[in-house]
N, C-alpha and C positions, 0 to 999 in steps of 0.2 A: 576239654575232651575227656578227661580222667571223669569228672562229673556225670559225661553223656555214657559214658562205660559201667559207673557204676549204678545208674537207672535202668542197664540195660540187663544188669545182673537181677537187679529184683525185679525187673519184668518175668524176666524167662524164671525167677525159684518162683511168682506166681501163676506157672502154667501157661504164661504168653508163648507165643510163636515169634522168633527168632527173629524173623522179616517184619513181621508188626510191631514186634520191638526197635526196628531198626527204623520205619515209617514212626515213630509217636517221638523219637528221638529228635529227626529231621524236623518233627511240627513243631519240637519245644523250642529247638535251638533256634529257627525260623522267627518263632512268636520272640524271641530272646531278644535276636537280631532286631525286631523291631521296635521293642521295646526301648532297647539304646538308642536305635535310630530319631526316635520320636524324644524320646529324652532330650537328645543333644539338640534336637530342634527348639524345645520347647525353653532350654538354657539358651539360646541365643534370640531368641524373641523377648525373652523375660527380662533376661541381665543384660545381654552384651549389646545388645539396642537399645538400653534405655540407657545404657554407660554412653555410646556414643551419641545419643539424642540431649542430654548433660552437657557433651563435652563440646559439642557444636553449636547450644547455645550459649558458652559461653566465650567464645569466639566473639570479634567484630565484622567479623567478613559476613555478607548474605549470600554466598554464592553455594557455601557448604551445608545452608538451611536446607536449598535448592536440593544439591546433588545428593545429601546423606536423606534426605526424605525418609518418613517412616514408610511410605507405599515402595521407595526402591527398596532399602536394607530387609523389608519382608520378603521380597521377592529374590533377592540375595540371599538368605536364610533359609530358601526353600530349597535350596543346593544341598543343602549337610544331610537330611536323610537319608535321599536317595545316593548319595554318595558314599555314605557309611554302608546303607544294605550293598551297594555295587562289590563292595570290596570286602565285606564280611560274608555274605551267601555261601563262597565257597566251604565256607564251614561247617555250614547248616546240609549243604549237597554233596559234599567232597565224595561220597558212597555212591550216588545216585550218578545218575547216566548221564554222559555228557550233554544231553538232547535238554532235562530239562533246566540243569545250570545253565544251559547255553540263552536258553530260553528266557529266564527268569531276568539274566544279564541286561541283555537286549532291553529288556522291557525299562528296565532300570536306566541306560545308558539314555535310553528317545527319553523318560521322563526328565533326566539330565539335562538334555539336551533341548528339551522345550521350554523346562523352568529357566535356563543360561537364556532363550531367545526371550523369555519375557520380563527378564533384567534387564538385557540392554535395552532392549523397549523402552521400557521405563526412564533410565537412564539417557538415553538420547532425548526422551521429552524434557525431562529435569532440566540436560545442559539448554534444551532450545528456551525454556523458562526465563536460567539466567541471562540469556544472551538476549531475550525477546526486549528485556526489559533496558536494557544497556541502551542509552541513548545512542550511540554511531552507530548500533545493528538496528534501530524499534524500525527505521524505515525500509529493511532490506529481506525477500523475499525468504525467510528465514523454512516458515512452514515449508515451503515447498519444498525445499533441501533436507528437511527431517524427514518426509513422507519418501523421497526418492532414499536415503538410507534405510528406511524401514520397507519397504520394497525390497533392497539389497538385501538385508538382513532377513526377512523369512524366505525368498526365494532360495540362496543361500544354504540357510536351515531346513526348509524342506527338501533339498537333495541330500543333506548328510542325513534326514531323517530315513529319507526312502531305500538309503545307501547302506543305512544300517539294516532295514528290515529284508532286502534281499541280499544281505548278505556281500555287497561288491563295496570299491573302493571310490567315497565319492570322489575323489578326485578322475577317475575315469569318467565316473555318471559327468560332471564336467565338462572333462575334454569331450566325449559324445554329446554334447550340446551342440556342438558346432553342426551338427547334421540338422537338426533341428529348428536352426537359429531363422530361420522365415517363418515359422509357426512362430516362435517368440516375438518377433517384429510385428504380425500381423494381433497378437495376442495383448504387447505393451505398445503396439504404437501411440497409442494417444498417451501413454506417460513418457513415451521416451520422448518424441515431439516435445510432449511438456516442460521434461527436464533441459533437455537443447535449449528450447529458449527461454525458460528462466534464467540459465546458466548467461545466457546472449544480453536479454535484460538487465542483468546483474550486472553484467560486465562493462557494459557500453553506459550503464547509468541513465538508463531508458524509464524506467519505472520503479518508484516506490512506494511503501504502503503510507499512505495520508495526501499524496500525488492527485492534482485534480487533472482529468482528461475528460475527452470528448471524443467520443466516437460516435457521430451519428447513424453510421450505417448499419451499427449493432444497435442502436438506441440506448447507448451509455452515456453520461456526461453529469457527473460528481465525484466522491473522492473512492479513493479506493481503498477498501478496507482490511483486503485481505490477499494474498497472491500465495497460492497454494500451486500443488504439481499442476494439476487439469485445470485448474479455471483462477480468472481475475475475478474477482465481485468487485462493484462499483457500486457505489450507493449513491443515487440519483438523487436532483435536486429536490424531489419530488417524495424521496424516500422509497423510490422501489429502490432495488437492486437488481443489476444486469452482471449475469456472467459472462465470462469472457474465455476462450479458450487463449492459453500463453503466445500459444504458435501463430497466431491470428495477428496480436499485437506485433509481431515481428515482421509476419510477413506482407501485412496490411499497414494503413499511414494512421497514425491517430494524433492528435493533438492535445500535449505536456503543457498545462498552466505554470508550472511549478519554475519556471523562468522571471515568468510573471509577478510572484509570489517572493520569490530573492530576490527582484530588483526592486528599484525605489521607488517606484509608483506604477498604476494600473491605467492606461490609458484610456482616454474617452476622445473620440471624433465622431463629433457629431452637428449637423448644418442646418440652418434655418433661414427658410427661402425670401428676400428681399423684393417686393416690389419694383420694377425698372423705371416705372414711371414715378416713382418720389423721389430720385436719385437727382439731384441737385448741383448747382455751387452756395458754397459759402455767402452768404450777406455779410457785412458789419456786425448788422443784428445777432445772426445767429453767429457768429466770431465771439461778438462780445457775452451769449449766454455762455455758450463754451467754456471760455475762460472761467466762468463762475463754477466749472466741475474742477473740484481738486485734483481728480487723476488728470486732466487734459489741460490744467493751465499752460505746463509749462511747454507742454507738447504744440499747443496751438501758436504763443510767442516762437519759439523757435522755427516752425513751419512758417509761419507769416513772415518771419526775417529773412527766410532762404526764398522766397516766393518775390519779396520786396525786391529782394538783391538780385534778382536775376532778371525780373523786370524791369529794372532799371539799364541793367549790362546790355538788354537789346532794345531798349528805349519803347517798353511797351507802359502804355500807360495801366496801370492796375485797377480802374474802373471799367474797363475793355476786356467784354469775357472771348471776345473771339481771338484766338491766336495768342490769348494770356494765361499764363499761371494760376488757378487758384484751388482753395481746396473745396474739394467736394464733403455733405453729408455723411456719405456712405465712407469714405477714407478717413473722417474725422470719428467716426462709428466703430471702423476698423482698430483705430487707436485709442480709441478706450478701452473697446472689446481685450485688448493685448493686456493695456496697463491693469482692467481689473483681474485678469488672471493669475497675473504676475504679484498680485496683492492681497492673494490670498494665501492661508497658510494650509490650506487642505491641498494645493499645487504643489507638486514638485520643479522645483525653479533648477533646477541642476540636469533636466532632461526639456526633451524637445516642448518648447510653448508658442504657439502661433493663432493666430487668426489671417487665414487665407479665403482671398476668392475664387470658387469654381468659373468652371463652366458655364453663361446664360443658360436656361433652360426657357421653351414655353409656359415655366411656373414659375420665374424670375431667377434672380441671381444668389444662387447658394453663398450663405459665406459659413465655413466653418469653425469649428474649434477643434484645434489640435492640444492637447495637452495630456500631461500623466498626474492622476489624482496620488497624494501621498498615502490615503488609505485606499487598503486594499481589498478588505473584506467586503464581498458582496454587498450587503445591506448596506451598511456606510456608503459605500461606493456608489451605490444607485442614488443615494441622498444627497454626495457630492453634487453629482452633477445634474439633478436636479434641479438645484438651489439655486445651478451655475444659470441655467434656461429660464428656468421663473423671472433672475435678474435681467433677463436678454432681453426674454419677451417685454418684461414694464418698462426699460427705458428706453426701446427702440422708438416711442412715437417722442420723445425730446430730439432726438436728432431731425425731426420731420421725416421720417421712413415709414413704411408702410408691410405691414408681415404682408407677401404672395398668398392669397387663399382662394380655393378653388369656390366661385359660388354655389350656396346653401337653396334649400327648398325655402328659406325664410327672405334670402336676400330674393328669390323672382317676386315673394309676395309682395315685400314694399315696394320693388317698380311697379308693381301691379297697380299699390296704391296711388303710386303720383300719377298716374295716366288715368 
């Protein structure tokens, strides 16, 4: 002050006017004020950033790589200016009329208060960063939870901004929300919906990000990549991507692999149609090839002894197929089919394994396979059980069976020929 005093005395001994003396004072101390302000700024971007950018790498922790970020602490830094002008100005105006310290204030307080909403910004990305990365959170709808805080946070900030410029108390601008609050509904509905059921998703353990699902009636069905406030992406097998709105999967049925995925194998049932008319009994003959399969020796001596034994207990003679015991083709077919599954190491032998017969059809008699492959991954998976059918198809004509086939335009031609 004594300084501004004595400028103002050799203004007015060089003929200045009293008031313009007092206006060139206000400009200097102003430009002063700024000066320091920008100072203190430009010492806390230079030293005191780069002292904590030092000190945090030499830490072991990665979380405070994260949070002390140079993009937050700049954006942190950008506080002290306007902080220093908010509180120094009166010095610069102390003369001047309340109207435009008032003014100047304000202006100072909203820049305050924007640069404060675009630190937490930042910082809520930062912590989602750490957390993204953390294996117990990578698969959990993380984004969408940051986006509904950042919606909280400039909604928020925009009423203490508006609160500040007309002058009222935002905590009223607030409570006068509640008049409002169906234009807000009508205006966030599809983020509040969103956040509802993410929050539902999250909860119940419905959905996460790497989750394969199927939703046909949205045309989704691969993994999911991303679960934001408004929309699921799904990255289809195919490589498009479908979005999804949150609310949809909550309040529609979709279908969760990820079951599939934890447990021990991936199921495959699937049947291949037997001919009715190659369905036989057992000869000697064919007994005695049988036995020459490793998987079915011991199975056909044991059947043959319970077959023996029982024909005996009702005095049936065992060359007498009517009213007698014996084994059929397809039942000895049945139990290799079992024994080779069970002897594979691509099977999981700890979950359900069978070979069962359908229903006859007019396309013969289904037999299928029940089983859960040990690998799970698509391609593998399809190779499993590939390999499983290829083996069906080749050895089915050793039993004497016949695959069901609907005739071809090739099979009328060779009747054609024999006639």
């Amino acid at each position: 002050m004594d300084i501004l005093k004595t400028i103002d005395h050799f203004l007015i001994s060089w003929g200045i006017a009293p008031s313009k003396a007092d206006t060139f004072d206000q400009f200097i101390a102003f430009m002063l004020i700024l000066a320091i302000a920008f100072l203190a700024d430009a010492v806390c971007r230079k030293i005191l950033l780069r002292v904590v950018a030092q000190l945090v790498k030499k830490t072991k922790a990665t979380w405070d790589d994260i949070v002390f970020d140079h993009k937050v602490m700049v954006r942190l830094s950008r506080m002290v200016a306007p902080i220093i002008i908010y509180h120094l100005i009166p010095v610069a105006f102390a003369e001047s009329g309340s109207g435009t310290l008032e003014f100047v204030r304000h202006i100072c307080l909203i820049y305050i208060i924007i640069v404060f909403l675009n630190f937490v910004n930042a910082f809520l990305k930062a912590i989602y960063c750490v957390y993204s990365e953390m294996e117990q959170f990578r698969d959990r709808p993380l984004k969408g939870l940051l986006q509904t805080l950042q919606v909280i946070l400039w909604l928020v900030g925009g009423i203490v901004i508006v609160g500040e410029l007309i002058g009222r108390d935002p905590l009223s601008l607030l409570a006068g929300l509640g008049a409002s609050a169906a234009i807000l509904m009508l205006v966030f509905k599809d983020s509040i919906m969103g956040f509802v059921s993410g929050v539902q998703l999250s909860a119940n353990d419905m959905l996460k990000v790497g989750d394969w699902i199927a939703m046909p009636k949205y045309g989704a069905d691969g993994t999911v990549i991303e679960v934001t406030l408004n929309t699921v992406k799904v990255r289809n097998w195919d490589n498009t991507i479908t979005t999804i709105p949150p609310y949809l999967l909550v309040s529609d049925s979709f279908q969760n692999w990820r079951g599939m995925q934890e447990s021990g194998g991936r199921r495959v049932k699937r049947s291949i149609n037997i001919d009715m008319t190659s369905v036989k009994f057992c000869t000697p003959e064919m007994l005695e090839k049988y036995r020459k399969i490793q998987l079915l020796k011991e199975y056909v001596e044991q059947t043959e002894q319970v077959i023996r034994a029982y024909n005996e207990e009702h005095g049936i003679d065992n060359s007498i197929l009517v009213n007698g015991r014996r084994q059929t083709n397809l039942g000895v077919f049945r139990a290799y089919l079992t024994a080779y599954l069970k002897s594979l190491p691509t099977v999981n032998k700890e979950l359900s394994c069978m070979v069962r017969q359908l229903q006859p059809t007019d396309r013969g008699i289904p037999i299928e396979l029940y089983f859960f492959s040990a690998i799970k991954e698509w391609v593998p998976y399809e190779g499993v059980q590939a390999d499983v059918f290829d083996h069906v198809l080749a050895i089915i004509p050793e039993f004497d069976l016949q695959v069901f086939q609907l005739p071809s335009g090739r099979d009328f031609h060779k009747n054609a020929l024999l006639f």
